[in-house]
N, C-alpha and C positions, 0 to 999 in steps of 0.2 A: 624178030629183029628189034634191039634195043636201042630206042634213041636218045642219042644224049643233048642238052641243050646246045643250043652254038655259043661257040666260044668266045667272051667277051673280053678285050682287050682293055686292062686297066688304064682308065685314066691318066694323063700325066698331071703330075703336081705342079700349079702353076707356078713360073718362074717368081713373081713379086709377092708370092703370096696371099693371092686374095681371097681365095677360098678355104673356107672348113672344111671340117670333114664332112658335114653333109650336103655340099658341093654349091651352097650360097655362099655370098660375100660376109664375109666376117668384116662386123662395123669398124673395132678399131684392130688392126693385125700389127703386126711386126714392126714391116715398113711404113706403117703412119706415124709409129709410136716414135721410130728413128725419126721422122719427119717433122716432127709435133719438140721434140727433143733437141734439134738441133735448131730450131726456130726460135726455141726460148732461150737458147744459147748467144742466139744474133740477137735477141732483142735486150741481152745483158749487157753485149756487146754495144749497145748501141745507146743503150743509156747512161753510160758511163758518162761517152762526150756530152750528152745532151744534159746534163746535170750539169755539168762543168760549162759548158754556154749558159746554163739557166741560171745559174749564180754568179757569172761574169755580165751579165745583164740585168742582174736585180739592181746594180747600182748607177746605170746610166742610164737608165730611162723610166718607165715606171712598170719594171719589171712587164711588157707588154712580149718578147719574145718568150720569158720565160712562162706567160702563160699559152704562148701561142703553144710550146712544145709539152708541157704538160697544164693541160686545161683541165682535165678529170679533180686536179687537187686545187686547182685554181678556184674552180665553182667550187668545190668545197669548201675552201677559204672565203670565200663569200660567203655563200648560204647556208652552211653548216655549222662551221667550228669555232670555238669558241675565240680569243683574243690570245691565250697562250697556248691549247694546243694544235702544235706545230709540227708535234710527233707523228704523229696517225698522218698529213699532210706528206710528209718525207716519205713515208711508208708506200704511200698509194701512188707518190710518183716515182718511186722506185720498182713498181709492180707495173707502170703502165705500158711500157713496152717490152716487158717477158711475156704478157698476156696478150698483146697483138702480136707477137711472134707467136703464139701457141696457138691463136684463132686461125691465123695465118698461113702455118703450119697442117693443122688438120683438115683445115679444105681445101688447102693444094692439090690434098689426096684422091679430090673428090670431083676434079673435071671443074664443069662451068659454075658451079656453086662457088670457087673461086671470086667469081670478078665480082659476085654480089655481098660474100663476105667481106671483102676491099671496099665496096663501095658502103656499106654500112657502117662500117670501122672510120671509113673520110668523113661521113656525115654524123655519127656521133664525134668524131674528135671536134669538125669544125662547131655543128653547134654548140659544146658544151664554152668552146673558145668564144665563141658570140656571146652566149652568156653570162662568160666571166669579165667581161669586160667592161658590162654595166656596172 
């Protein structure tokens, strides 16, 4: 009498996609990429207005919200750059909130790793705003 193995029932293919084909989680798959994609999308979004407040408040006060909302280029206006370039400064606060939507974005994907990427991203934005303000 010939036995043949028992019959194994394939797997189902996870609905969100998280696994590969060899049945671990794939780091970045499909659905993070959409996630990570559409973050940097809101953080275009969202720097639009925040320019346009940042340069409606460079003249009434001493520019102090404009660095509260981009401080990355603020400290570097201090401590880096030189007296005319002003470029590379535009540059990097044009970047700063596509790239907190993109950190933002890919630990969403990833459960409680969430609230400490958030909370790393508040404490780099504020201290760098402490800084800039000396």
């Amino acid at each position: 009498m010939k036995r043949y193995p028992p019959r194994v029932e394939p797997r189902e293919t996870p609905v969100l996609g998280y696994e590969g084909p060899s049945g671990r989680r794939r780091y970045f798959d499909d659905r993070r990429a959409n996630v990570v994609a559409i973050s940097v999308v809101v953080g275009v979004v969202v720097t639009i207005p925040a320019m346009v407040l940042a340069v409606l408040s460079m003249g009434s006060d001493d520019g102090v919200f404009a660095r509260f909302l981009f401080p990355l280029s603020g400290c570097a206006a201090v401590f880096v750059a030189g007296p005319n370039d002003y470029s590379s400064l535009v540059v990097l606060a044009l970047v700063q909130f596509p790239v907190y939507g993109g950190v933002i974005g890919f630990y969403a994907t990833s459960g409680r790793r969430l609230r400490i990427a958030v909370g790393v991203l508040l404490l780099i934005h504020f201290l760098a705003f402490v800084a800039c303000l000396r």
